[in-house]
C-alpha positions in Angstrom: 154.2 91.4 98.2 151.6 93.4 100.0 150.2 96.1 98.8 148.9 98.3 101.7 148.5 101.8 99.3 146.0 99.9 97.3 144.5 98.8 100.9 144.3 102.5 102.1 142.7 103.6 99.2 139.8 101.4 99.9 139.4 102.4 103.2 138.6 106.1 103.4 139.7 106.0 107.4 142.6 105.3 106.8 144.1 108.2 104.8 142.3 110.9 106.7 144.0 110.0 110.3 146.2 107.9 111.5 143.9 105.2 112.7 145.2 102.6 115.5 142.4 101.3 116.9 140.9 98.3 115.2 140.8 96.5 118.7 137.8 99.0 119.3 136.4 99.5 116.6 137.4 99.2 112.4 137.1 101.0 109.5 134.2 99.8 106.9 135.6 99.3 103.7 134.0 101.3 100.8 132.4 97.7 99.8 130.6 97.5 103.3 129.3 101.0 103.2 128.1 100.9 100.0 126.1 97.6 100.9 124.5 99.1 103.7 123.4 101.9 101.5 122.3 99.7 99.2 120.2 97.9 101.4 118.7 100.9 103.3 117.5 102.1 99.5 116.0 99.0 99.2 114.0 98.9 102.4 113.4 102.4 101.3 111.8 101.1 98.0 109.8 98.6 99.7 108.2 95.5 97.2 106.8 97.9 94.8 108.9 97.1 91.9 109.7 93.7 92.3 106.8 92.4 94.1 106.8 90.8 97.4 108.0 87.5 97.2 111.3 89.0 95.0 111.3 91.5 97.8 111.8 89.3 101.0 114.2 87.3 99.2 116.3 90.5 98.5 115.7 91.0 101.8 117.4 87.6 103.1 120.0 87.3 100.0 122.9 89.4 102.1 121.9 87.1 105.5 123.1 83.9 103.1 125.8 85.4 101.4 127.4 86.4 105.1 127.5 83.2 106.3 129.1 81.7 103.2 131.7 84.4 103.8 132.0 83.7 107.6 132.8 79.9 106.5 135.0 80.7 104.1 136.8 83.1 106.4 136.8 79.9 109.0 137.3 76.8 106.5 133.6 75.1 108.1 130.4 74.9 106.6 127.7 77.7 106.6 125.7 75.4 108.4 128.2 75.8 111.3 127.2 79.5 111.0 124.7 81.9 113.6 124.0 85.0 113.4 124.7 87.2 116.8 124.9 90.8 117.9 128.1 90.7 119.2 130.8 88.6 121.3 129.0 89.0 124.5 125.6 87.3 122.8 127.6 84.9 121.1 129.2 83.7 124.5 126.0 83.8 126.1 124.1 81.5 123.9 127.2 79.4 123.7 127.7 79.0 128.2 124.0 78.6 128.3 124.1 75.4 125.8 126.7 73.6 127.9 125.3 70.8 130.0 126.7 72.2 133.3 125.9 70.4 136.6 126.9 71.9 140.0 130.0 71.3 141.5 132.1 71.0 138.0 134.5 73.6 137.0 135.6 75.8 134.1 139.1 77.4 133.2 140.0 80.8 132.5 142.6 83.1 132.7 143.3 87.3 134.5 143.6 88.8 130.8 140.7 88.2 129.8 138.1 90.9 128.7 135.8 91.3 131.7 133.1 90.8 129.7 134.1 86.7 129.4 134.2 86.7 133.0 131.4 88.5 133.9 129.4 85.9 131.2 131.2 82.9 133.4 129.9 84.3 136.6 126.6 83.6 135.4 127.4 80.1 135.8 128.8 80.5 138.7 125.7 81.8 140.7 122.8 80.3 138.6 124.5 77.0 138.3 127.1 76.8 141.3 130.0 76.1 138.6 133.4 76.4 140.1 135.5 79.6 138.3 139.7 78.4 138.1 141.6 81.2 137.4 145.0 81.2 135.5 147.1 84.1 136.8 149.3 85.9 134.4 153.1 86.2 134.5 154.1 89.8 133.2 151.6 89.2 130.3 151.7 85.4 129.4 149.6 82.5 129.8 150.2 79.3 128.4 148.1 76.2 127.7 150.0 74.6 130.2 148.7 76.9 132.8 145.6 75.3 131.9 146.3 72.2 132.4 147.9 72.6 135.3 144.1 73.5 137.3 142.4 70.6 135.4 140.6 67.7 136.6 137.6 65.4 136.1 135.0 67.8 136.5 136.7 70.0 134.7 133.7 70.8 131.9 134.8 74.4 130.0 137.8 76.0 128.5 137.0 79.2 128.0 139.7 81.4 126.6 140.5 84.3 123.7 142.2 83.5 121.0 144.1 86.7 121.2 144.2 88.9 124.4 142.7 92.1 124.6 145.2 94.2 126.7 148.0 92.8 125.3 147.5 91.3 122.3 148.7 88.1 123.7 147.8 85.2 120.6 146.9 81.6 122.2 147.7 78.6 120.7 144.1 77.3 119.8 145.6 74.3 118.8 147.1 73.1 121.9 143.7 74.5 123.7 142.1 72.0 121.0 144.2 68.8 121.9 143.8 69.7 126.0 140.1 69.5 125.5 139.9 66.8 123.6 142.1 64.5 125.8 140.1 65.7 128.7 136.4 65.3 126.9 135.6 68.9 128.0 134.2 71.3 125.8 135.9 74.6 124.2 134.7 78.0 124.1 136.9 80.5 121.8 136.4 84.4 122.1 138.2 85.2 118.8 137.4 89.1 118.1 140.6 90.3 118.3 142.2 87.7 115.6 139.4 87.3 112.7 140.1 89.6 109.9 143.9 90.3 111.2 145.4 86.4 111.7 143.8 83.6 109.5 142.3 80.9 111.6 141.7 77.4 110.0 138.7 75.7 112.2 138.7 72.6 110.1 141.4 71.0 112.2 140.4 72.0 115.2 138.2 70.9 118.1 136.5 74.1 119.0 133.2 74.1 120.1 131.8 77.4 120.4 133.6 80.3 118.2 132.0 84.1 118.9 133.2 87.3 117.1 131.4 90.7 116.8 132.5 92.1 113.7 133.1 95.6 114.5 136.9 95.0 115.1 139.7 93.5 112.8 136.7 92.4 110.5 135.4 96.2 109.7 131.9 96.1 109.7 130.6 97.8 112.8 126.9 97.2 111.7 125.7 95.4 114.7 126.3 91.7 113.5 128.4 88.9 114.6 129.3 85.8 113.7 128.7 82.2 116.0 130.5 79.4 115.0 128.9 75.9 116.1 131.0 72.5 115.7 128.8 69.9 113.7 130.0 67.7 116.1 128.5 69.8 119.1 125.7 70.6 117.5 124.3 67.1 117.8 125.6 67.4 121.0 124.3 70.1 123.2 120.8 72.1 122.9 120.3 75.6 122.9 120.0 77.1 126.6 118.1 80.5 125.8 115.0 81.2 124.2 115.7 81.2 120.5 114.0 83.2 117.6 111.2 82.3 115.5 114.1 81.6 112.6 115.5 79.7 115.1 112.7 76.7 113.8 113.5 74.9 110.6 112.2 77.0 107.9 108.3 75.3 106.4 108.3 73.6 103.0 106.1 76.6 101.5 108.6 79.0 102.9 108.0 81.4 105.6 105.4 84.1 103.5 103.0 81.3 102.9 103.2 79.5 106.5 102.4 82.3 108.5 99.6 83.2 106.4 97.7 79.7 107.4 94.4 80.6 108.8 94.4 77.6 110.6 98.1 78.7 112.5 98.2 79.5 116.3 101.1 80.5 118.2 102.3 77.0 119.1 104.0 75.7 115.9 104.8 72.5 115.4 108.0 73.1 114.1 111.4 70.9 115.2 114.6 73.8 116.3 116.5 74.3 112.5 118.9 71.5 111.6 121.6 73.4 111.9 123.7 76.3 113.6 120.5 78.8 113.1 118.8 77.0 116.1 121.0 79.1 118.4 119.9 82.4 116.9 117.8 84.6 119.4 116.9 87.1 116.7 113.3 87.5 115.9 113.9 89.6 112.9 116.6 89.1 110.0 119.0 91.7 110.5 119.2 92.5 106.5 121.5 96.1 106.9 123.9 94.6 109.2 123.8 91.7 106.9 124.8 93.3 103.8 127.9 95.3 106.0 129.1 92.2 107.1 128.9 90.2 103.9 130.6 92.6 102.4 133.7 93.1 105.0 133.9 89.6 105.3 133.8 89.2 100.7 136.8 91.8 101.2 138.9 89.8 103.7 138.3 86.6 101.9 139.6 88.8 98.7 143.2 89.3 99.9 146.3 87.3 100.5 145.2 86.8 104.1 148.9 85.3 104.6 150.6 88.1 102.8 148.5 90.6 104.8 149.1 89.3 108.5 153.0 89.0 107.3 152.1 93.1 107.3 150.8 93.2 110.2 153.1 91.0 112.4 156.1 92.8 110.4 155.0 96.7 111.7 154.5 95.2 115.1 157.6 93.9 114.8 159.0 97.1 114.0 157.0 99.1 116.5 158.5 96.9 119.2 162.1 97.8 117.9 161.5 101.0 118.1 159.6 101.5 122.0 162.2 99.3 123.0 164.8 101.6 121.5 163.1 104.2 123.7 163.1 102.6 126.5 159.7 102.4 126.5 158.9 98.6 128.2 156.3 96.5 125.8 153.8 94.1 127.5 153.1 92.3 124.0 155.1 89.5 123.3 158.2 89.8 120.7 157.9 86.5 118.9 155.4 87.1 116.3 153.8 83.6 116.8 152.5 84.8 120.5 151.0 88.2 119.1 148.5 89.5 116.1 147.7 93.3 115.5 148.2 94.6 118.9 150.8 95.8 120.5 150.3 97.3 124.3 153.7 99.5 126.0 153.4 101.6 129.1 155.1 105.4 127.9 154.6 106.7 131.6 153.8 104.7 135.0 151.5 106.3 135.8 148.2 106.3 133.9 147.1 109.8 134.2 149.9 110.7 132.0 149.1 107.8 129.6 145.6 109.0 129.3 146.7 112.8 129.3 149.5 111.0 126.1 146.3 110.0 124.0 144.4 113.1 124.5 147.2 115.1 123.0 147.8 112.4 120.3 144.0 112.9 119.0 145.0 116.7 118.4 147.5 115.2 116.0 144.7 113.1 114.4 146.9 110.3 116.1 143.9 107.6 117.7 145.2 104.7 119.5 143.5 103.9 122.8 144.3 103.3 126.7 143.8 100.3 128.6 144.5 98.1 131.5 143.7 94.7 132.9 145.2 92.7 135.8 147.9 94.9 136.4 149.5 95.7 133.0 148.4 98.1 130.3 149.2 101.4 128.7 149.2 102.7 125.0 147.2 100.0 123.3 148.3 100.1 119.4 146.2 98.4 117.1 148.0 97.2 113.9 145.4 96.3 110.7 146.3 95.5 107.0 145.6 99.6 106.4 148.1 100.6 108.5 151.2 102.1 107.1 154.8 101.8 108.2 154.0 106.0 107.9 151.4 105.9 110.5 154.2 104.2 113.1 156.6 106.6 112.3 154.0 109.2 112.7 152.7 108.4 115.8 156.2 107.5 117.1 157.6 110.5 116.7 154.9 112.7 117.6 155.3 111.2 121.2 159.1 111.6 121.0 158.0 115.2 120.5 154.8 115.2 123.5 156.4 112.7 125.9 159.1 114.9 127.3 156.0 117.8 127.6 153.7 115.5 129.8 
């Protein structure tokens, strides 16, 4: 059994408003906060009382202990594991590995956060790589759709595993087998599932995984997580100029190498032996480190089955009840197609969606608008803090505002 109160009280959000916006940005955990504080005393401190040496490796402990999380999270290795800003730098670095040549194609689909496209149509004019475009019907893709614009220069799959204006959830399996029967490489976007769906990489042929973690994995600190397949990594190179970490660290450590009198700025160093040769960072990010360390320790702490059972149950439930209204629902009902959110369109019209919202945050009611090749509305974002009592809030609230608008 799930156990959202104990849930809530961790997350101070979520008592103090009706919070239904994860798909934006999540609630920090008191664990994440409190490791960012924890960290800024440090820095605060400086080596004084520890001495330098202690003090870097402070500095670098919540760096390691993220990326064990983020491979727990994913059932891979922490050598699998970067270290990115966000999404957007995570699909960068990933589309700039690839070994494109002109002419060749990749695949993607009209739901898609523009972002993902706007990252492909670098390709495009840099490269000359052929963008297919699967078109929606009334909110679904499949990985048939996929298949169907396929060929043999077909080189990228690039896809979300769950949709941002709809909440649509891909099968990343199928997408796996499709790429791996046509040799073509896979490129996941999966911020709106980690930290509200579990996702098993271990059995899957994905490539390239990105996820900033200011979403379902609450820790809006300004650190993501890259996934690299072993397997690819032997395969591809990095495409962008990488950071000085980037190199495979020296025997005598880091303090003692770049205190050589005889170093110059050409080091002789060979790109790390693992997924930190795609990091562009030049600087260890320790604060956003120790947020995201700690979010991830606190997903990896629950029944991660038992708490998207929650989630998928309240959509469920949600669903009921907008259809009960009348209210038409552009996120699919079977919960294996969906994850935490669920999109409906209260009014036709989107001034009155937007005007909807505005009078909802007066209510300390905070879900969010949006729209995307054609559909949209009332986006609703489901976590493992939400309540049945924040639905039933928010739903009658607009029973009460709808008729008003």
């Amino acid at each position: 059994m799930f156990d959202v109160e104990a849930v809530r009280a961790d997350f101070p959000g979520a008592t103090q408003q009706v919070y239904l916006n994860a798909a934006g940005v999540g609630l920090p955990p008191r664990s994440a906060v409190a490791a960012v504080q924890q960290a800024a005393t440090l820095l605060g401190q400086g080596p004084a009382a520890m001495g330098t040496t202690a003090y870097y490796r402070a500095l670098g402990d919540p760096g390691s202990a993220a990326k064990r999380e983020a491979a727990r999270l994913l059932h891979v290795t922490p050598a699998e594991i970067a270290f990115v800003d966000d999404t957007t730098m995570g699909l960068n670095i990933a589309l700039a590995a690839l070994p494109f040549a002109a002419g060749e194609n990749l695949i993607l689909c009209d739901l898609e956060y523009p972002q993902v496209a706007l990252s492909a149509q670098h390709l495009h004019r840099d490269l000359g790589v052929e963008i297919r475009v699967v078109h929606h019907r009334d909110g679904l893709v499949t990985v048939d759709d996929y298949a169907e614009l396929m060929d043999r220069r077909t080189r990228l799959l690039l896809v979300s595993s769950v949709q941002w204006i709809n909440g649509l959830r891909l099968d990343l399996a199928a997408f796996s087998q499709l790429a791996d029967a046509h040799d073509c490489f896979l490129v996941v976007d999966a911020i709106q599932q980690l930290g509200a769906i579990p996702l098993d990489l271990s059995q899957l042929r994905v490539d390239f995984l990105a996820a900033g973690a200011q979403k379902w994995l609450n820790a809006p600190f300004g650190l993501g997580i890259l996934y690299v397949r072993q397997e690819t990594q032997e395969r591809v190179r990095p495409g962008l100029a990488h950071g000085l970490f980037a190199l495979a660290e020296p025997p005598e450590g880091w303090v003692r190498y770049l205190g050589d009198p005889h170093l110059t700025p050409f080091l002789p160093l060979p790109l790390a032996p693992d997924a930190r040769r795609f990091e562009i960072h030049g600087m260890p990010k320790s604060l956003a480190a120790a947020g995201l360390a700690a979010s991830l320790a606190y997903v990896n702490g629950l029944d991660q089955q038992a708490a998207a059972a929650h989630i998928l149950a309240l959509g469920s439930f949600l669903i009921e009840e907008l259809h009960r209204r009348g209210i038409p629902v552009w996120t699919p009902t079977a919960p294996h197609l969906r994850a935490g959110i669920v999109t409906c369109a209260p009014f036709a019209d989107a001034a009155r969606v937007h005007r909807l919202v505005q009078a909802l945050e007066t209510q300390r009611i905070y879900p969010s608008v949006r729209y995307c090749s054609g559909i949209g509305g009332l986006r609703i974002s489901i976590h493992y803090y939400t309540s049945r009592e924040d639905l039933e809030m928010l739903l009658a609230v607009m029973d009460d505002l709808m008729p008003r608008l």
